[in-house]
N, C-alpha and C positions, 0 to 999 in steps of 0.2 A: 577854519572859523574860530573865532576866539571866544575863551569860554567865559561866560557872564558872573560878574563879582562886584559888587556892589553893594556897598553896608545897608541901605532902602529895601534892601529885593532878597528876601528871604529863599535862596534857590534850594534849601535842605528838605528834605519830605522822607514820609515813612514807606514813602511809594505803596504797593498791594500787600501790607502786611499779614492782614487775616491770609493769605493766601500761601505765603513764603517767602523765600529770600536770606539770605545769608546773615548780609550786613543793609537792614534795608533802610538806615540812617545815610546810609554816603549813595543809596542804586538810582535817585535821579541827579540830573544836569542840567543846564541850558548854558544855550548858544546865542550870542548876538551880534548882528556883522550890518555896518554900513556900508552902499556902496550908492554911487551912477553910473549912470548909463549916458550915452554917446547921442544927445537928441537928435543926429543924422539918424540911426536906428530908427526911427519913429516906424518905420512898415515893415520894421524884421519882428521877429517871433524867437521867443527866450524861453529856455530852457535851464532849471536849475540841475545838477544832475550831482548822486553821491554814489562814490564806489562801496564805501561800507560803514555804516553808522551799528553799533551796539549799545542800544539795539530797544526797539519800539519807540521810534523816533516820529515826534510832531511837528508838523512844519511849517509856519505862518510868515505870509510875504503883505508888509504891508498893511499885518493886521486882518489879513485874508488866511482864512485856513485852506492851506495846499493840500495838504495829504498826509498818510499815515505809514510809515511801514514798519512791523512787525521786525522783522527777520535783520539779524545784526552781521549778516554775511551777503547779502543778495543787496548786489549796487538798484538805485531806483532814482526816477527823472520826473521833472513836475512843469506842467507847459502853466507859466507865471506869463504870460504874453499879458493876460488880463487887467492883471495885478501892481505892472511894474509905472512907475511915475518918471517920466525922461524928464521932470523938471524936479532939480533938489535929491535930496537924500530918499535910498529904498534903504530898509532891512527888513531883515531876515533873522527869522527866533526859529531855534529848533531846542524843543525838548526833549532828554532822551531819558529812556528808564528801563535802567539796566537792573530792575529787583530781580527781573525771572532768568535763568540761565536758560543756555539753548543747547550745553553742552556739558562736560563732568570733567573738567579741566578749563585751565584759566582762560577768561575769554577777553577780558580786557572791558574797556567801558568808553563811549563818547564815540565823536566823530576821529574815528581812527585812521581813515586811508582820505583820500583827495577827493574834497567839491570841486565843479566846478561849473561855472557860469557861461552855458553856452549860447550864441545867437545864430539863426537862421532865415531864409528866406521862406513863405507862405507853401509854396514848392520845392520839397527838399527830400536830402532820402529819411527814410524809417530806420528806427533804431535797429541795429543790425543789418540792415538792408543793404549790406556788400555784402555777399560770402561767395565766395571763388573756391572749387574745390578740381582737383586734377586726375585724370585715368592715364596711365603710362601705357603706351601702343609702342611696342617698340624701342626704337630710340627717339619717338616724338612724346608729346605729351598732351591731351585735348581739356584744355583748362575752361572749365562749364561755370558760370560765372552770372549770378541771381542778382538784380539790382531793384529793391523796391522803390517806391517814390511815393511820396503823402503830398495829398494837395488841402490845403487848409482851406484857399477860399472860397468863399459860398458860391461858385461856378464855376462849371468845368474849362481844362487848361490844354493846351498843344504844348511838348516839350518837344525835345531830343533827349538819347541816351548815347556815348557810347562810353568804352571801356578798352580802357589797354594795360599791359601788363611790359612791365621795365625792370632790366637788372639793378644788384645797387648799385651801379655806379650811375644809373641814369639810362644806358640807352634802352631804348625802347626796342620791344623781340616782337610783340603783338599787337595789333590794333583792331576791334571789332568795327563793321561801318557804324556809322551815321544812322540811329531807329528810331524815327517819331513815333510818339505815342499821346494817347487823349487819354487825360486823367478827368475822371470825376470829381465836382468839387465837397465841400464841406466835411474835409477828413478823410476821404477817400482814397484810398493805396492801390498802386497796378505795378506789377512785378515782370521784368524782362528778363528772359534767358538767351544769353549769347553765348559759343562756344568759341575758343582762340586756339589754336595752334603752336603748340612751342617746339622747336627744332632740338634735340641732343641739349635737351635742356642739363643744368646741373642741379641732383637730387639732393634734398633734404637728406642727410646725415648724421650717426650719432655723432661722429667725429668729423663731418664738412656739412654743419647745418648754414646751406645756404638757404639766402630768403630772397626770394622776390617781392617785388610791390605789383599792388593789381588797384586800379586806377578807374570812377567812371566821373563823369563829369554830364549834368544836367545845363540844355542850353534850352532859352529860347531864343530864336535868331542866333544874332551875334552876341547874348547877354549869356554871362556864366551864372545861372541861379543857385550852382552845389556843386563841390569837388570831393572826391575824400579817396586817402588814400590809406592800404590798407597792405602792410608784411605779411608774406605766404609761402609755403613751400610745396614742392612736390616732389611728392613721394606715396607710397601704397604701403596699402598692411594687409598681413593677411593671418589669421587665425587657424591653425591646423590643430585637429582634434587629437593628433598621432602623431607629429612633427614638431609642432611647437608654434612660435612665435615667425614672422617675418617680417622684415622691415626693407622695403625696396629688393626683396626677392632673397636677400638674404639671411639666415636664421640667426637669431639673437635670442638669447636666454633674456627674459627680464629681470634686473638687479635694479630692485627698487627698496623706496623708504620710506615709511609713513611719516608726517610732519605736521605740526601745528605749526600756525604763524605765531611763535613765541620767539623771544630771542634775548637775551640778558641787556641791561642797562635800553631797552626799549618796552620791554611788552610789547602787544601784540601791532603797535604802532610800527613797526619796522619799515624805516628811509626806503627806496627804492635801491639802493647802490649796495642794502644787504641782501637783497634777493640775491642780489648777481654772486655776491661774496657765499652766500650759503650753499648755492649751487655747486660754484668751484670747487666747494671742499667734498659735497659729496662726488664730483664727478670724477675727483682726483683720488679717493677711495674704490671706482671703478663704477659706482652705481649708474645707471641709464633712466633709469624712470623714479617719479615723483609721485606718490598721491597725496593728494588734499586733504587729508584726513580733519574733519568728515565734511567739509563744506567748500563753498564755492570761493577761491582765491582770490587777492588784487589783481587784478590786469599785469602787475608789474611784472610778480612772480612768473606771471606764462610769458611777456618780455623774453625775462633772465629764459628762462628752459628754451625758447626758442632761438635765441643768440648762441646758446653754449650748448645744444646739442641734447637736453635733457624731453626724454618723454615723459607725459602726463596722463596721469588717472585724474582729472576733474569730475568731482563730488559734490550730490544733490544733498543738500542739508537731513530732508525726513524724508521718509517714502510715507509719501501721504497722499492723495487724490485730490482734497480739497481745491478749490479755486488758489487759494494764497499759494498751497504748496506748488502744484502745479505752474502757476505766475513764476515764483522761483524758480524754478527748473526750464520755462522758456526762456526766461531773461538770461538765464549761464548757458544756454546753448547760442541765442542771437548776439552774447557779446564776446561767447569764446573761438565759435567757428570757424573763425580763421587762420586759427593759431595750427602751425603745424606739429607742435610739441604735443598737443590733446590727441590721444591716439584711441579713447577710449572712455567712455560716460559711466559711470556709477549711479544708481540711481538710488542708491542708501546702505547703511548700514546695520548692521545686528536688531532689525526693529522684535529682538527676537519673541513678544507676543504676536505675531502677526505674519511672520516670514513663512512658517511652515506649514498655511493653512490656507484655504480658499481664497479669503478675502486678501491676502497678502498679494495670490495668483494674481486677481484682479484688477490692484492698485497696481500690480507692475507691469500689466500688459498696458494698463494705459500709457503707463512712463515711458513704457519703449515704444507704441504709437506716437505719442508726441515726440519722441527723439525723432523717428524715421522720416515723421515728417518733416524735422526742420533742417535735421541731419543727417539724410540718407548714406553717407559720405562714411560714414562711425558704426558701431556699436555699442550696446551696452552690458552690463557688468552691475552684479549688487554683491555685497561683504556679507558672507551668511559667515556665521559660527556655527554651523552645522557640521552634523558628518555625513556617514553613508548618506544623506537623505534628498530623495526625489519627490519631495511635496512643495506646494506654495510657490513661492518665486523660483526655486531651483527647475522647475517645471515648463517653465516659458522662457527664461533670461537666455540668451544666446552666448555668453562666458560664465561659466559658474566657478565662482571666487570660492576659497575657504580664510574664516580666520581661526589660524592656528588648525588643530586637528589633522595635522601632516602624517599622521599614522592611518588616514581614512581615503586621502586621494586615493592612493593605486585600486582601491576599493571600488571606489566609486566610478572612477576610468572604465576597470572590469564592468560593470553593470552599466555605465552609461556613456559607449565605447565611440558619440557622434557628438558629444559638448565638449567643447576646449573646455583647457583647466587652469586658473593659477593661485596662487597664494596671497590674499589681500591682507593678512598681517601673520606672519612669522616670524619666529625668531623669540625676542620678548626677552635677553637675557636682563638681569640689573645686575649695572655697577657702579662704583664710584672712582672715577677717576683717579689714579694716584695714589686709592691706598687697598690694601691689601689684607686686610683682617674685619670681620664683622664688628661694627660699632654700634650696637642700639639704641644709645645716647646721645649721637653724634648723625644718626642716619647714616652711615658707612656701610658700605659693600665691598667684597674685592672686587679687582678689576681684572675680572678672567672669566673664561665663559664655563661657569660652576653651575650660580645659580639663577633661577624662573620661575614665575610663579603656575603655579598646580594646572593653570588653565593652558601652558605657553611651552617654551620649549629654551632649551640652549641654543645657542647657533651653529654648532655641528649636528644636532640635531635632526632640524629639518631643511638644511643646504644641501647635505647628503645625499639626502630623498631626489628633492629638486635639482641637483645637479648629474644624478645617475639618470634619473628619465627625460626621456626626450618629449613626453606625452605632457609636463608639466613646462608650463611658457613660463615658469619664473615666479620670483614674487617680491612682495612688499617685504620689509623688516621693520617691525616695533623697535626703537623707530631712529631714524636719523642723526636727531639733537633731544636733546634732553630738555624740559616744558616745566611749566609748574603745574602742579593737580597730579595726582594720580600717584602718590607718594610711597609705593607700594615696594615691600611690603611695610612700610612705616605709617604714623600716623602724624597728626598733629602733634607738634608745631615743626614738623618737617612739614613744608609747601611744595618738593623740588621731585620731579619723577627722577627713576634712573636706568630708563630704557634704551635712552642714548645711545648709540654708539662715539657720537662728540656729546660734550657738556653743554650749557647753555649758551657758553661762549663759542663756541664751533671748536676748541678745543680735543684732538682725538686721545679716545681712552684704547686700551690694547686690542677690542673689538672692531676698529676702525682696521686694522693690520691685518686682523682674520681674514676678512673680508677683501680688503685689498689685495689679499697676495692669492686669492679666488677668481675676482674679479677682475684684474686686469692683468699685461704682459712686465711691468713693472720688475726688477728684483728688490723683493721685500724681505727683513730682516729685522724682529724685531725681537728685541730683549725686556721682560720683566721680570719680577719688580727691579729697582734700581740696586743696584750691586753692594751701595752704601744703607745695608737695612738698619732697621732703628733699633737698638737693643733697650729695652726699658732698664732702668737702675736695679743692680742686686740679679737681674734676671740673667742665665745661666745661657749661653752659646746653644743657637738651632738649629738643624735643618728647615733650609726654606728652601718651595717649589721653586722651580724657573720654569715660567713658559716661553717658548719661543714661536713666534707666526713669520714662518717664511714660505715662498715655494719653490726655495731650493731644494735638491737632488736628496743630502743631508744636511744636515747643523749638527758642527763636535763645541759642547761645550767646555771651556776652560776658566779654572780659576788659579790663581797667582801662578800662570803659567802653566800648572798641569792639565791634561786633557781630563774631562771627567766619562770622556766616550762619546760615540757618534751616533742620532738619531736621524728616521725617513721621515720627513714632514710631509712628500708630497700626498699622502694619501689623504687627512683631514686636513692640511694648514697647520698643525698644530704640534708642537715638541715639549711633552713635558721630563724636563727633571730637577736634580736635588744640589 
């Protein structure tokens, strides 16, 4: 939608200032968009729908107030059937007001990910109302497969249902029969479960994520009233309290990343065709899993991870109970569920007044009540910064995460020897790309795994930990790419965090190398700083470090031909000398 600009139309405001706000001269917007409609349409039913607006967004069709939504990450849809004019020009005003933040790091502002303007028939499915989930028997596979269906008009309806499921190339493997059903009318939803049969199917993989498509189609008679089709895999997980991780029966450590949707010369607006592009780089660094850190994703993003093989931690904005928060946390399970890359729900982060005490318990057994039932299929997981500690939601959560505190797991394992374990942010080294001496002035870091701040750890650190125990399924790492916000340990007028292990640009810094020659079977080899160092004028010849990240056998370094001697890398990754 295009953003409102007009010398008449005053769009600047102080927004909620008694209350806060940064910059609360630039935190509102508006949107205005003309459009029509197809007056064949006349007996379909419209739906506006937004993946992600930041955030407290108003929304008027026609001069009719649609609705409101709060939350600048949680997509939301508005039934305008009412509203819309099939003769002559509709628009659409959306106001947004971005004064209040939802997060402590840059979140961007406006209609950031894709509207779009949906139409339907009176009888159609409900939002989410596909999700296909599969149990591997064997070498078969029994693909269970929910199809709800909404009837709008004010009297009850005869449909059909059925559902099949097709490889990509199209042919078809399964077909359910033919299952009429009587819907109640005026808004009324009725939910079919069919089970299919798939023969020596092929499994979802980190490395051959194939996808199927699952298919149902509403008739009456011979009339098609709804089609929708919907990418899926199958595959199984499984959670060992003692073993580790599994993925189709076989064990995988998780090598994950934390990540905001930041990215240079975009903000938080990032094309769909970066998703894909961010993925490749972490997966070409050897990484398997992604979390959302801390909120619920574009659609596109889980796309990209299910095309190229990447598992996902999908992340509920707050652990909160309320009605709104709650709303949020259905809507990311009814629009994620199908994704075969979500491997696992989160249902908040560090709320740390509230995590380690009763009421925390409380809010999170509802969160995982509402998961179970929309997603029997999953589990879930919440990001304590805790340590040894068995209070509050560590208490009920069926995966208990740690952030950072990698000196507390084995701890905690000993005394709570029936909860799987992993690591929802580690690591936390900062550096700066490319250069190699501290700059105060400049925000500069080296680029080697020195230094972290007091709360975090280096990344030999707690990889060590994590990679000698088998009782630890893996973890995230603070983080990915590197964001704006969190400028640490600098201040203003540095904006640029430097947790990275690439820059903003997906650019890899020497921690990328670490990592990579850990994580996958690659021969890695990597040399810093660059060989031509920068001598300041008048300043007298150094000794300078060399690190080296390979997982080769040994690395002999040499300089102008001479050996300077031969190091073992394989035990940390890492070779330092002079």
């Amino acid at each position: 939608m295009p953003f409102a600009n007009h010398p008449s139309f005053e769009v600047e405001s102080h927004g909620y200032k008694t209350v806060g706000g940064y910059y609360p001269e630039t935190s509102i917007g508006w949107y205005r968009k003309k459009f029509k409609v197809n007056a064949a349409d006349s007996n379909m039913r419209f739906q506006l729908q937004f993946d992600g607006i930041f955030r407290n967004a108003s929304v008027w069709v026609n001069g009719f107030f649609t609705g409101n939504n709060m939350s600048g990450y949680s997509g939301v849809t508005y039934d305008i059937t009412d509203f819309i004019s099939l003769k002559g020009d509709n628009v659409i005003v959306v106001r947004v007001d971005a004064t209040q933040y939802e997060g402590w790091f840059y979140e961007g502002a406006g209609i950031y990910r894709h509207a779009w303007l949906n139409t339907f028939n009176n009888i159609h499915l409900a939002e989410g109302g596909l999700f296909a989930h599969a149990t591997i028997r064997g070498n078969n596979a029994q693909v269970d497969i929910e199809t709800t269906v909404e009837n709008a008009n004010t009297f009850p309806a005869n449909c059909t249902v059925q559902t099949f499921i097709t490889e990509r190339n199209g042919k078809k493997v399964a077909a359910s029969r033919i299952q009429p059903i009587l819907i109640e009318g005026n808004g009324a939803a009725l939910t079919t479960k069919q089970s299919l049969l798939v023969n020596n199917p092929r499994l979802w993989e980190l490395d051959d994520p194939y996808l199927y498509r699952v298919s149902t189609v509403i008739r009456q008679g011979d009339v098609i009233l709804a089609t929708r089709t919907d990418r899926f895999g199958i595959r199984s997980f499984r959670f060992d309290a003692t073993e580790g991780f599994f993925l189709n029966g076989k064990h995988h450590k998780i090598l994950g990343t934390n990540n905001h949707q930041d990215h240079a010369g975009v903000g938080a607006a990032l094309p769909d065709y970066l998703q894909f592009y961010r993925i490749r780089l972490l997966k070409n660094m050897g990484a398997n899993a992604y979390r959302t850190s801390h909120n619920p994703p574009t659609p596109e993003l889980l796309d990209a991870c299910d095309s190229l093989g990447m598992l996902v931690l999908d992340e509920q904005r707050l652990l909160n109970s309320s009605q709104e928060y709650l709303s949020q946390f259905e809507r990311l399970i009814l629009r994620d569920r199908n994704h075969p890359s979500v491997f696992m729900w989160s249902i908040g982060n560090e709320e740390g007044w509230i995590h380690a005490n009763d009421r925390g318990k409380k809010i999170a057994e509802t969160f995982i009540a509402l998961q179970q039932k929309l997603d029997p299929s999953r589990t879930s997981t919440y990001a304590a910064d805790l340590p040894n500690v068995f209070k509050g939601v560590n208490e009920v959560i069926p995966v208990r995460s740690f952030n950072y505190r990698q000196n507390a797991v084995a701890d905690y394992h000993r005394d709570h020897p029936a909860q799987p374990l992993m690591g929802t942010e580690m690591g936390s080294t900062v550096t700066t790309r490319g250069q190699y001496e501290v700059d105060s002035v400049r925000a500069y870091l080296p680029d080697h795994d020195i230094t972290a701040p007091w709360w975090a750890s280096t990344a030999e650190a707690w990889w060590k930990l994590a990679a000698e125990n088998k009782f630890w399924m893996g973890g995230f790492i603070w983080t990915g790419f590197d964001y704006r916000g969190e400028p640490t340990p600098f201040h203003w007028p540095n904006i640029n965090s430097h947790f990275g292990v690439m820059d903003v640009c997906g650019f890899p810094k020497n921690l990328y190398y670490y990592y990579q020659s850990w994580w996958t079977d690659k021969d890695v080899l990597n040399i810093s700083p660059h060989w031509n160092w920068p001598v300041k004028w008048g300043e007298e010849p150094r000794v300078v470090d060399v690190w080296v990240n390979s997982n080769a056998d040994n690395v002999e370094l040499f300089l102008k031909g001479k050996s300077l001697g031969k190091k073992i890398c394989r035990e940390t990754g890492i070779c330092n000398g002079q």
